[in-house]
Structures are given as structure tokens and as C-alpha cells.
KOLGU-4560 file (N, C-alpha, C; in nm, 3 decimals, padded with zeros to 5 digits):
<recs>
<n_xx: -00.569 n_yy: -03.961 n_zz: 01.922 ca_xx: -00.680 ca_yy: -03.934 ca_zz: 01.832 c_xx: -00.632 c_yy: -03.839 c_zz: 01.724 mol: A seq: 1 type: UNK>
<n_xx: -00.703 n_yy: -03.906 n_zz: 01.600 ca_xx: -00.673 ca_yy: -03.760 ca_zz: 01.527 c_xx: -00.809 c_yy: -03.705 c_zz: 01.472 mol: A seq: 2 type: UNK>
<n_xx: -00.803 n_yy: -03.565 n_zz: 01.500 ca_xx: -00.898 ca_yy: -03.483 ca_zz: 01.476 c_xx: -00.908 c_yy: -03.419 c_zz: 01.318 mol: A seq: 3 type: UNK>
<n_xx: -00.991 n_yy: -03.408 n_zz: 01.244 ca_xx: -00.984 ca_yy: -03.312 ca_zz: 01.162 c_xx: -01.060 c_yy: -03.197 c_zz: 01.098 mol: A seq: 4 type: UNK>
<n_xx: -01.037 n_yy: -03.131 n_zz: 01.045 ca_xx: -01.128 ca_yy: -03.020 ca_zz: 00.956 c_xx: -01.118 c_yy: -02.932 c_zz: 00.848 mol: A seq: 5 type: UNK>
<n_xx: -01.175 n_yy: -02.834 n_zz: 00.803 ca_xx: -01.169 ca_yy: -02.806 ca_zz: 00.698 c_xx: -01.183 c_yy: -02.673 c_zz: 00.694 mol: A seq: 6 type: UNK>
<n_xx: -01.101 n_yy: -02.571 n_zz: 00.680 ca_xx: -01.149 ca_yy: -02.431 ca_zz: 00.692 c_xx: -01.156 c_yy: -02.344 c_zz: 00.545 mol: A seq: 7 type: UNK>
<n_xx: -01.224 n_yy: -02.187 n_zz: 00.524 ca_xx: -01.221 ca_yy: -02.206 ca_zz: 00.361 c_xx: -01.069 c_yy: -02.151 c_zz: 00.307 mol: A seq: 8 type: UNK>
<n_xx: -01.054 n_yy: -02.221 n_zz: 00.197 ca_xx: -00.928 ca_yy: -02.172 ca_zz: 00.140 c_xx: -00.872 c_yy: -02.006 c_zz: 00.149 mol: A seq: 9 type: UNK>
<n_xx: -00.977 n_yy: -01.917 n_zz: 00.118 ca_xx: -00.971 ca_yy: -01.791 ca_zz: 00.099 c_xx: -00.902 c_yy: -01.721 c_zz: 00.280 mol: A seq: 10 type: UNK>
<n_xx: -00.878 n_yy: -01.796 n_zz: 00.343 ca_xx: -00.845 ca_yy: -01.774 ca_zz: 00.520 c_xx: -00.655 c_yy: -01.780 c_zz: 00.478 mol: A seq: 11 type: UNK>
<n_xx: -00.619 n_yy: -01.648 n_zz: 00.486 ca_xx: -00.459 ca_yy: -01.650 ca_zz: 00.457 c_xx: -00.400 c_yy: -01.719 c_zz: 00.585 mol: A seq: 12 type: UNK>
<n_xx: -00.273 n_yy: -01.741 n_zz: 00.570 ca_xx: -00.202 ca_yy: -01.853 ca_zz: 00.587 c_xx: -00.133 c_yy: -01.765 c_zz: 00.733 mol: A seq: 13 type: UNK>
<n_xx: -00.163 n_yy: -01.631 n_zz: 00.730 ca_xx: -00.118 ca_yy: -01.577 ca_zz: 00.933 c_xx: -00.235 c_yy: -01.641 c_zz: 00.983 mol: A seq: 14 type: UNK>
<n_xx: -00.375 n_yy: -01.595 n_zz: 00.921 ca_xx: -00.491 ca_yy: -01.597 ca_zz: 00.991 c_xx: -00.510 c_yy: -01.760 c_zz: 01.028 mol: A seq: 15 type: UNK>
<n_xx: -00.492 n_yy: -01.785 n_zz: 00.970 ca_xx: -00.470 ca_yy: -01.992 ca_zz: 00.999 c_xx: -00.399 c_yy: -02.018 c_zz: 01.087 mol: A seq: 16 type: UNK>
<n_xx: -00.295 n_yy: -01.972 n_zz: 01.067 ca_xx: -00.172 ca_yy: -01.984 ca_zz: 01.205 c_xx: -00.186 c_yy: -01.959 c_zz: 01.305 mol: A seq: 17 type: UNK>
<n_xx: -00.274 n_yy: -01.873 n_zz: 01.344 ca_xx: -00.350 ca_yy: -01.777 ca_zz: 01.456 c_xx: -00.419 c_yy: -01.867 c_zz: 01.489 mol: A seq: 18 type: UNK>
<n_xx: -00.505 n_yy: -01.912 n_zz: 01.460 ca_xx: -00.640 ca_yy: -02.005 ca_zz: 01.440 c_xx: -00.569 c_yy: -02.153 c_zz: 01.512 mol: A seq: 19 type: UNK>
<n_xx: -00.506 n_yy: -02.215 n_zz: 01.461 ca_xx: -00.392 ca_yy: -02.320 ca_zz: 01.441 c_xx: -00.343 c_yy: -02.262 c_zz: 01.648 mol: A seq: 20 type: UNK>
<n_xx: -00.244 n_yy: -02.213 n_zz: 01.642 ca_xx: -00.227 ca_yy: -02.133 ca_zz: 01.760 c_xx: -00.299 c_yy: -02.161 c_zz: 01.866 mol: A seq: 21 type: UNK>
<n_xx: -00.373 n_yy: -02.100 n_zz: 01.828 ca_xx: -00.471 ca_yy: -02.120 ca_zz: 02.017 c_xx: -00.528 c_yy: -02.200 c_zz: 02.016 mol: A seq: 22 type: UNK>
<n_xx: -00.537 n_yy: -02.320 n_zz: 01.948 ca_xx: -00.578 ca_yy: -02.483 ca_zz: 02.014 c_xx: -00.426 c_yy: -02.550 c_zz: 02.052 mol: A seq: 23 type: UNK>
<n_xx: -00.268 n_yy: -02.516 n_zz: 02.029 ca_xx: -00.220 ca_yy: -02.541 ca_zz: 02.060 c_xx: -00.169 c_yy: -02.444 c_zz: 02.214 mol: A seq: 24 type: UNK>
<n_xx: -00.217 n_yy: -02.341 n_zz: 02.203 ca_xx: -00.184 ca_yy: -02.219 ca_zz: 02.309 c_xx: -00.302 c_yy: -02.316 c_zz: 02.446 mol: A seq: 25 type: UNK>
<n_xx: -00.405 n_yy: -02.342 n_zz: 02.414 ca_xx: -00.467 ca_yy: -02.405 ca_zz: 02.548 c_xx: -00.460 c_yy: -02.572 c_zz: 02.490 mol: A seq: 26 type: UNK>
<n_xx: -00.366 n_yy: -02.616 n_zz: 02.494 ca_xx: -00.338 ca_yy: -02.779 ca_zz: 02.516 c_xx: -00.457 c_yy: -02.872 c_zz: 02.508 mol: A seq: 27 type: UNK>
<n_xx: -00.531 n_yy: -02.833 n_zz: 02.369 ca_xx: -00.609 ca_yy: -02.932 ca_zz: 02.281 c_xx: -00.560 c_yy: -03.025 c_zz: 02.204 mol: A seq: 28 type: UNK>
<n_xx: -00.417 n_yy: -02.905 n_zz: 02.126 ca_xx: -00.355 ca_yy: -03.022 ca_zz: 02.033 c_xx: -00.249 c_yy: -03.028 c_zz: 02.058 mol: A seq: 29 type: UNK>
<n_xx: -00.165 n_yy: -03.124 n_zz: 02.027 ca_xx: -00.017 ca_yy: -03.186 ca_zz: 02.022 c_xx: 00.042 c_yy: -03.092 c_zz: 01.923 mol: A seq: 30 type: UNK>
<n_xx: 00.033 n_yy: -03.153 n_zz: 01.796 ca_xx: 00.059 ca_yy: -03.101 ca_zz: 01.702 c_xx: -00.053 c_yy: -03.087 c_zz: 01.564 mol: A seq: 31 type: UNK>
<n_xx: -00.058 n_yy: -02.971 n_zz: 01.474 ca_xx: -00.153 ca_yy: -02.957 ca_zz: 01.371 c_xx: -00.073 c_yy: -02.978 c_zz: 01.250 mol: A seq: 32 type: UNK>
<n_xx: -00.137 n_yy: -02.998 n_zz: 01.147 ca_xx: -00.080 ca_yy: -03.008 ca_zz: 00.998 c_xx: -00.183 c_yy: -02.937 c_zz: 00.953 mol: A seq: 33 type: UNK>
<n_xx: -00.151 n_yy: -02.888 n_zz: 00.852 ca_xx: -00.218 ca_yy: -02.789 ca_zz: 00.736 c_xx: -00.200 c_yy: -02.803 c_zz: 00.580 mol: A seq: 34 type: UNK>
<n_xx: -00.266 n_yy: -02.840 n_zz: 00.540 ca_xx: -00.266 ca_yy: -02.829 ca_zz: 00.378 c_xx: -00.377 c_yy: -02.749 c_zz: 00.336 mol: A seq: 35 type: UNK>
<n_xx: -00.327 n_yy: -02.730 n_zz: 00.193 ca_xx: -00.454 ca_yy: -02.727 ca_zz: 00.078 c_xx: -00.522 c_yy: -02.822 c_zz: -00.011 mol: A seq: 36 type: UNK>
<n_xx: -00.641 n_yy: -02.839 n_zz: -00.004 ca_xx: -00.714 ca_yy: -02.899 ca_zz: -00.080 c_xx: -00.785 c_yy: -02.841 c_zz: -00.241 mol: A seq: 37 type: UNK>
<n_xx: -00.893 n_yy: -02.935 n_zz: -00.281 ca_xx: -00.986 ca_yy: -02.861 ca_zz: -00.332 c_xx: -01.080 c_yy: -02.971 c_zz: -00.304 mol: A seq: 38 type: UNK>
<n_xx: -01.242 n_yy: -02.891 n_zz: -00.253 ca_xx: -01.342 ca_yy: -03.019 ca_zz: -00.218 c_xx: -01.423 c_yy: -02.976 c_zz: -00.284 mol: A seq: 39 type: UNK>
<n_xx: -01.480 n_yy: -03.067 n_zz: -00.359 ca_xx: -01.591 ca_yy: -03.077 ca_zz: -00.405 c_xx: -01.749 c_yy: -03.149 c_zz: -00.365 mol: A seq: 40 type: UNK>
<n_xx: -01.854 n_yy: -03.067 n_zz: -00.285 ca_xx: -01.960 ca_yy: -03.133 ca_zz: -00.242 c_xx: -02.077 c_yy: -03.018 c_zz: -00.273 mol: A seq: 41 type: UNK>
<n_xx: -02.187 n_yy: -03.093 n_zz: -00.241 ca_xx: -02.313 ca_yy: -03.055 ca_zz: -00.241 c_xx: -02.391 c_yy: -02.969 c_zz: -00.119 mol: A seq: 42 type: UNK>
<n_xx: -02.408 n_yy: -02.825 n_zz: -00.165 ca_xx: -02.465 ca_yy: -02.733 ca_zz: -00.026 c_xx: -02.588 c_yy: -02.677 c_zz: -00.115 mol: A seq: 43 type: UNK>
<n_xx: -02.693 n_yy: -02.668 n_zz: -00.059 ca_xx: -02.792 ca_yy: -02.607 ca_zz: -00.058 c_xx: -02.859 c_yy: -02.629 c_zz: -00.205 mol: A seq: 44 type: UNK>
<n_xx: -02.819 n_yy: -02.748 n_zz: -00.261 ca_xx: -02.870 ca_yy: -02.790 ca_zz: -00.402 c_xx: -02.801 c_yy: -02.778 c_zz: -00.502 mol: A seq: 45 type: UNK>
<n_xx: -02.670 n_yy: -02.720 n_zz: -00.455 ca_xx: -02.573 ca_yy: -02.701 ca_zz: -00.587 c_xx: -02.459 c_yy: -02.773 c_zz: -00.537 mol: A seq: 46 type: UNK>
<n_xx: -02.369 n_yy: -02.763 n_zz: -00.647 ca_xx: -02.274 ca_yy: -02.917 ca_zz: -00.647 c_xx: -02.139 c_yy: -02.768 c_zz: -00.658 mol: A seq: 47 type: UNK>
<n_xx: -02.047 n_yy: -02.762 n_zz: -00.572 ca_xx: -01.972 ca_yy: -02.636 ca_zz: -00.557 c_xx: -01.852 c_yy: -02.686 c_zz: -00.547 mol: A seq: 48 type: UNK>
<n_xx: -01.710 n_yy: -02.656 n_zz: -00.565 ca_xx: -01.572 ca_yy: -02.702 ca_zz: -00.586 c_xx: -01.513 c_yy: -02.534 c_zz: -00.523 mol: A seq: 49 type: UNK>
<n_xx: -01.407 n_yy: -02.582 n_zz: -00.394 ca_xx: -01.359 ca_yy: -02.449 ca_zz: -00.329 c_xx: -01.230 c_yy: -02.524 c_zz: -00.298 mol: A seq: 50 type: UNK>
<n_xx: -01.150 n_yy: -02.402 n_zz: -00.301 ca_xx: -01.001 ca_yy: -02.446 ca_zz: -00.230 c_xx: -01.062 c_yy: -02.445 c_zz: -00.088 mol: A seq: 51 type: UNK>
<n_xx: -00.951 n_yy: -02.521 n_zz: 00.013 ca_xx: -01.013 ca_yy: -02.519 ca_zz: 00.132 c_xx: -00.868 c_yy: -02.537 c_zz: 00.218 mol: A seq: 52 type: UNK>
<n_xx: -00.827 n_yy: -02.511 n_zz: 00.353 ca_xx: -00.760 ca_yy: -02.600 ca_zz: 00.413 c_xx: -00.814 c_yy: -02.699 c_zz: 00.481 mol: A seq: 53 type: UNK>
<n_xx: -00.684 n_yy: -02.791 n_zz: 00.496 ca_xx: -00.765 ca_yy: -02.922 ca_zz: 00.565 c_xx: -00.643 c_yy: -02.903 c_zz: 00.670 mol: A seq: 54 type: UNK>
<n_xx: -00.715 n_yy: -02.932 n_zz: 00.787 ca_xx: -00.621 ca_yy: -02.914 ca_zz: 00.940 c_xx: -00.663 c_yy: -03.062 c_zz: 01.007 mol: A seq: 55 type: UNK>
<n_xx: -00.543 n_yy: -03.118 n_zz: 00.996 ca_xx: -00.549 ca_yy: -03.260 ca_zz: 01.123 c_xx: -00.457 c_yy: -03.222 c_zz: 01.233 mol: A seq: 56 type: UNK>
<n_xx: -00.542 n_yy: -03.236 n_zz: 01.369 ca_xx: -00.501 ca_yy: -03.234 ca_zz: 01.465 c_xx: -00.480 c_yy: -03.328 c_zz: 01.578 mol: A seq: 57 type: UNK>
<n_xx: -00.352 n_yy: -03.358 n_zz: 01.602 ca_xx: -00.325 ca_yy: -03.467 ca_zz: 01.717 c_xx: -00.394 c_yy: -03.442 c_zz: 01.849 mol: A seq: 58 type: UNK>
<n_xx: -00.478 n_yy: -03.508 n_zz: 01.932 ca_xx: -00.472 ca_yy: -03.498 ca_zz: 02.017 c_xx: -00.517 c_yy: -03.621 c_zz: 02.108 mol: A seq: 59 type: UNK>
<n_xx: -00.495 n_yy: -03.622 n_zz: 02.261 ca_xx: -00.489 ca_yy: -03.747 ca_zz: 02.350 c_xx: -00.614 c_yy: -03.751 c_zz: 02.301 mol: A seq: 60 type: UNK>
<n_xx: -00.677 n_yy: -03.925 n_zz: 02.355 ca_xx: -00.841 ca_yy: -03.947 ca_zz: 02.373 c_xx: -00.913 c_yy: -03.853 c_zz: 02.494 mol: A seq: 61 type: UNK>
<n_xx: -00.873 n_yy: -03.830 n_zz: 02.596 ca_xx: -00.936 ca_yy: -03.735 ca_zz: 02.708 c_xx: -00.957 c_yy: -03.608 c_zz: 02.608 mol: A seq: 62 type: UNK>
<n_xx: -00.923 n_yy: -03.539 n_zz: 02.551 ca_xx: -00.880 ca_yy: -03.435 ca_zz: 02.531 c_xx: -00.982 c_yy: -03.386 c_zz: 02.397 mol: A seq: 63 type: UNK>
<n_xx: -01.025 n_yy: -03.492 n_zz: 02.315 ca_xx: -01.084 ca_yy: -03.498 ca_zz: 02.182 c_xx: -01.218 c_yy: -03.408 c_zz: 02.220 mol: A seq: 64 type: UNK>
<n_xx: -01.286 n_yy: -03.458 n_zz: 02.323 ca_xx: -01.428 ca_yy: -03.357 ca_zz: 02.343 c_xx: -01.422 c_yy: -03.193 c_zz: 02.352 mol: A seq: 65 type: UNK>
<n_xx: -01.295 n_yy: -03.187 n_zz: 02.400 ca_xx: -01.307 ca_yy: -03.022 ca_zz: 02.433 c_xx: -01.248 c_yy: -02.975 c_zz: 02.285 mol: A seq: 66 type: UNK>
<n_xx: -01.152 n_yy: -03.046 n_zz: 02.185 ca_xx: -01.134 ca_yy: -02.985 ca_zz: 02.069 c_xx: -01.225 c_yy: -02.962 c_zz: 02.016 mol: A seq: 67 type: UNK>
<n_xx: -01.337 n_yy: -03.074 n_zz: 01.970 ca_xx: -01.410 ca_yy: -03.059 ca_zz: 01.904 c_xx: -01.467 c_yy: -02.974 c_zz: 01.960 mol: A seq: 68 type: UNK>
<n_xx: -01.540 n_yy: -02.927 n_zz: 02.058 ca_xx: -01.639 ca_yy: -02.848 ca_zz: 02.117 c_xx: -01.580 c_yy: -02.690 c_zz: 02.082 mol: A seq: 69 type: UNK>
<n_xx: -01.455 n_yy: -02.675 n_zz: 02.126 ca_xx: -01.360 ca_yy: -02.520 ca_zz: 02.040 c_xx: -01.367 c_yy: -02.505 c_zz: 01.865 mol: A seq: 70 type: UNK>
<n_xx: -01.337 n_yy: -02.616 n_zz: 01.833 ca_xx: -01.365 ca_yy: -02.602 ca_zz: 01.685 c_xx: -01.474 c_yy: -02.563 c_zz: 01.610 mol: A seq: 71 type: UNK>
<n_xx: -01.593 n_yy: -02.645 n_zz: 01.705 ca_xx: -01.713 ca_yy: -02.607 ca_zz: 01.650 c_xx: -01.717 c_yy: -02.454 c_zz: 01.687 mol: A seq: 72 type: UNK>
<n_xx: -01.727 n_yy: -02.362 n_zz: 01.809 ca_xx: -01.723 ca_yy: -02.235 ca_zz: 01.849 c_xx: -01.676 c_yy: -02.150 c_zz: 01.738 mol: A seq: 73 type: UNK>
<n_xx: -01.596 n_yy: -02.201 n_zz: 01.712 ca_xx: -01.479 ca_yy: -02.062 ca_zz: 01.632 c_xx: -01.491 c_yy: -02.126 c_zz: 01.469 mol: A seq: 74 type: UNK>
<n_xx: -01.575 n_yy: -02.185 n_zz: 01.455 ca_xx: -01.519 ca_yy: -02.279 ca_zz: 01.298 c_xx: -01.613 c_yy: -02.125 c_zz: 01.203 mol: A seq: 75 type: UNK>
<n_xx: -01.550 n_yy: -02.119 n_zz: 01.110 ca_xx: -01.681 ca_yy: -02.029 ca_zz: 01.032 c_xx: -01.741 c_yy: -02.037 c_zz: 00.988 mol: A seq: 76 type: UNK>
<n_xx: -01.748 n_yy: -02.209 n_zz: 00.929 ca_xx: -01.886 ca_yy: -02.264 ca_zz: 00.838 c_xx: -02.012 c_yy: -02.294 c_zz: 00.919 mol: A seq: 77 type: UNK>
<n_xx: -02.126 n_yy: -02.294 n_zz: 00.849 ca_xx: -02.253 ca_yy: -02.326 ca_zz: 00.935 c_xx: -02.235 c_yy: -02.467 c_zz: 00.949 mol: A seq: 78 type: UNK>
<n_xx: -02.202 n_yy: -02.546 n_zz: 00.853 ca_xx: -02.196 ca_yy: -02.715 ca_zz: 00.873 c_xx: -02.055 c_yy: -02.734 c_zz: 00.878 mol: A seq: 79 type: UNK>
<n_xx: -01.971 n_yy: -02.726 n_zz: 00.975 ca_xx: -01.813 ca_yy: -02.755 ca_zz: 00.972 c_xx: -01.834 c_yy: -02.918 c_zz: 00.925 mol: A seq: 80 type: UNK>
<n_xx: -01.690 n_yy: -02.938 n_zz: 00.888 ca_xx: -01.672 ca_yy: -03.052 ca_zz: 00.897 c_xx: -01.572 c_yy: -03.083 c_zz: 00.986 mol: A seq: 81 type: UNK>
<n_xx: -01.594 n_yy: -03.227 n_zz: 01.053 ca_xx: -01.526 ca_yy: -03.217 ca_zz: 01.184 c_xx: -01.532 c_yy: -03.380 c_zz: 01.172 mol: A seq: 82 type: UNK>
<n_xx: -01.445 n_yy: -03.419 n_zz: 01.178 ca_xx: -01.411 ca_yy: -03.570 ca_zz: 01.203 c_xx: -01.295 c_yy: -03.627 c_zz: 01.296 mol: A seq: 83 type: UNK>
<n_xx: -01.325 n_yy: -03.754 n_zz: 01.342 ca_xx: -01.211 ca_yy: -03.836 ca_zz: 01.415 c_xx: -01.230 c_yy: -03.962 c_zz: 01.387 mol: A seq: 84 type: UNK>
<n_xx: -01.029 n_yy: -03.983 n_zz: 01.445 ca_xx: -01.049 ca_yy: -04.163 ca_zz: 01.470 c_xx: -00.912 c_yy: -04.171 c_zz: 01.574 mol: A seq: 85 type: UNK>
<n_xx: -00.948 n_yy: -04.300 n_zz: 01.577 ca_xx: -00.799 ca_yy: -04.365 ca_zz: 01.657 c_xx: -00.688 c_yy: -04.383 c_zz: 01.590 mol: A seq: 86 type: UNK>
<n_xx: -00.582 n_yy: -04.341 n_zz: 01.659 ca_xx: -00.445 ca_yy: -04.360 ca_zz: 01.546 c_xx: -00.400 c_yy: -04.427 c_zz: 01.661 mol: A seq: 87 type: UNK>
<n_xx: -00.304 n_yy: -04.502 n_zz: 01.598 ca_xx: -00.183 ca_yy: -04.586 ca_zz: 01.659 c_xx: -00.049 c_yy: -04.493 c_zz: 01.603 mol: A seq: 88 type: UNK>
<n_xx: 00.061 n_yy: -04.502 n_zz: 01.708 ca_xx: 00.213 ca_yy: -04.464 ca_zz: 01.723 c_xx: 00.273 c_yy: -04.538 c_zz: 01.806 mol: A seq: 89 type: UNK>
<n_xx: 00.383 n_yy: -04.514 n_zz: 01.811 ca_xx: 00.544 ca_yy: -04.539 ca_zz: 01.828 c_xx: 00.494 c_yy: -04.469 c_zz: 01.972 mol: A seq: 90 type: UNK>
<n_xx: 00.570 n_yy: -04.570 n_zz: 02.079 ca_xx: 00.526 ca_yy: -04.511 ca_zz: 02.203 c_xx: 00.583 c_yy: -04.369 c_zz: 02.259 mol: A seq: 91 type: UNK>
<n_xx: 00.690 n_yy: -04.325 n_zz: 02.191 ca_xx: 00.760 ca_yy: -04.281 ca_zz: 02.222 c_xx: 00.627 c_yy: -04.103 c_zz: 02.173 mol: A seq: 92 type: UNK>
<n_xx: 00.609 n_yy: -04.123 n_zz: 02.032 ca_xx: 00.518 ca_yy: -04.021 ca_zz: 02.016 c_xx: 00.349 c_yy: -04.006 c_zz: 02.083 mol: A seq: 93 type: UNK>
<n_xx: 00.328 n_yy: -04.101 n_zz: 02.135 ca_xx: 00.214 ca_yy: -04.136 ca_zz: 02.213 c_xx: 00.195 c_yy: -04.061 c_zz: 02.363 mol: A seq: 94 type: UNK>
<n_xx: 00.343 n_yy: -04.116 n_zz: 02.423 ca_xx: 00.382 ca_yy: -04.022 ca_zz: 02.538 c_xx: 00.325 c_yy: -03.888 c_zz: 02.528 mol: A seq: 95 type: UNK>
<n_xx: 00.423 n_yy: -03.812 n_zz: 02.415 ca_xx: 00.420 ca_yy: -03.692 ca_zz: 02.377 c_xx: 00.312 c_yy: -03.646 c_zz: 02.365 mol: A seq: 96 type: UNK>
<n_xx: 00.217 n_yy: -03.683 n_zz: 02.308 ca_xx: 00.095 ca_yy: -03.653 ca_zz: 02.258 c_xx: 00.031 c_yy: -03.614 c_zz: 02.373 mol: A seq: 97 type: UNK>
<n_xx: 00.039 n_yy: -03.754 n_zz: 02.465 ca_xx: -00.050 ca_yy: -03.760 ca_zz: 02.618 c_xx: 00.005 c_yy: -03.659 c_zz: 02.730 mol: A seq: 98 type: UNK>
<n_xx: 00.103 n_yy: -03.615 n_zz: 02.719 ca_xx: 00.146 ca_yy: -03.490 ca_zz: 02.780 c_xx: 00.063 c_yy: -03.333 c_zz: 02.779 mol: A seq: 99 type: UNK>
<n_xx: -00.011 n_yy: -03.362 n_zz: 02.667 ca_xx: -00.081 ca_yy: -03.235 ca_zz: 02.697 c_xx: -00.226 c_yy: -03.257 c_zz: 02.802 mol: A seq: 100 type: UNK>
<n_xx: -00.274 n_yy: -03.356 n_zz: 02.773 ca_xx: -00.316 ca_yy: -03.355 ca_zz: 02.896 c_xx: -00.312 c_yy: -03.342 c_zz: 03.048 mol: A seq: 101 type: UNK>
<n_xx: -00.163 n_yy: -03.374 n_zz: 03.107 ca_xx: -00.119 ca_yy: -03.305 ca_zz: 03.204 c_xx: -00.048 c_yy: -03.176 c_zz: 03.232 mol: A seq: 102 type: UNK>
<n_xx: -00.061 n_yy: -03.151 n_zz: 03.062 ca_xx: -00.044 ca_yy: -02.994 ca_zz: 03.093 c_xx: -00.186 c_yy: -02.904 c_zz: 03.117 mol: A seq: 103 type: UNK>
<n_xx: -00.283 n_yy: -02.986 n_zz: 03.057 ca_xx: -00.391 ca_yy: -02.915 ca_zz: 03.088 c_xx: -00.443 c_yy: -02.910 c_zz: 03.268 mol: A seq: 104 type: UNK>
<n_xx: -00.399 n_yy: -03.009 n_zz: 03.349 ca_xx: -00.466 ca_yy: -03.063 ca_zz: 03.482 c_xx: -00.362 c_yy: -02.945 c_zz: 03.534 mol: A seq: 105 type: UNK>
<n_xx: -00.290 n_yy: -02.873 n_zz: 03.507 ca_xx: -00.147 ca_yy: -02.784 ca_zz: 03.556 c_xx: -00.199 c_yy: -02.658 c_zz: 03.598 mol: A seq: 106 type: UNK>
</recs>
């Protein structure tokens, strides 16, 4: 699965890492990516443009409920954004991926 979200730009790049960190420190995610964006949408009647990061996170299908459920906890926006889907890989990275789930049963 890949997970994703959006945290606000103004969040420096330790404090992300940190953040980033302890979903990989308790075996939610495989691996995270991090960029910068800029999004532009509609909150509270106004039409607003923010740098933001955008964080996609690998993780098994077992495993997707409890990310999301941590993300939402710790996210700092009132309306996170939080999305998934199914990805396909190379079995070899699939394995890998699915390994954290038996690191979690450990």
C-alpha cells in the first residue's frame, strides 16, 4: 500500500525527520519519501496556496489501518489529508515491504 500526506511546509526538515522516524521506529512504514510541494485549495471560504510537505509512505496491506490511525493522532492539521492505494512491485521489494509486519507480531 501506499499511504500518503501532507504536513505544513513551515515544519523544518529535523522536525519531519523525527516525525518520519517513529512510524518507521514502530514498523508502520517500510520506507517514507518526502518532498516539497505547493497546494493550492479551499479552507474555510478562502482559496489559500502554502508550501507543504508531501510524505508517501510504504506500507504492507495489514499494516495500512494502524498508519493511518497514528497519522491521524499526531497529524497537526484539523482536516489532514490522508490518502491510499494499491501499488504493485517487483517481488523482491514486496517481500521487503511485508517484513515489517512480522516485525511488528515480534
Amino acid at each position: 500500500m501506499m499511504v500518503q500526506t501532507t504536513l505544513p511546509g513551515e515544519m523544518n526538515e529535523a522536525d519531519l525527520g523525527q516525525w518520519c522516524q517513529a512510524l518507521i521506529d514502530s514498523n508502520l512504514a517500510a520506507c517514507i519519501d518526502m518532498r516539497k510541494i505547493r497546494s493550492i485549495f479551499r479552507w474555510e471560504e478562502e482559496v489559500v496556496s502554502e508550501s507543504e510537505w508531501q510524505v508517501q509512505m510504504t506500507t504492507p496491506v495489514m499494516t495500512k489501518d494502524s498508519l493511518v490511525s497514528r497519522i491521524k493522532s499526531t497529524h497537526p492539521y484539523d482536516v489532514p489529508e490522508i490518502t491510499w492505494w494499491h501499488v504493485e512491485a517487483i517481488q523482491e521489494y514486496s517481500q521487503w515491504v511485508n517484513e515489517i509486519q512480522s516485525r511488528k507480531s515480534n
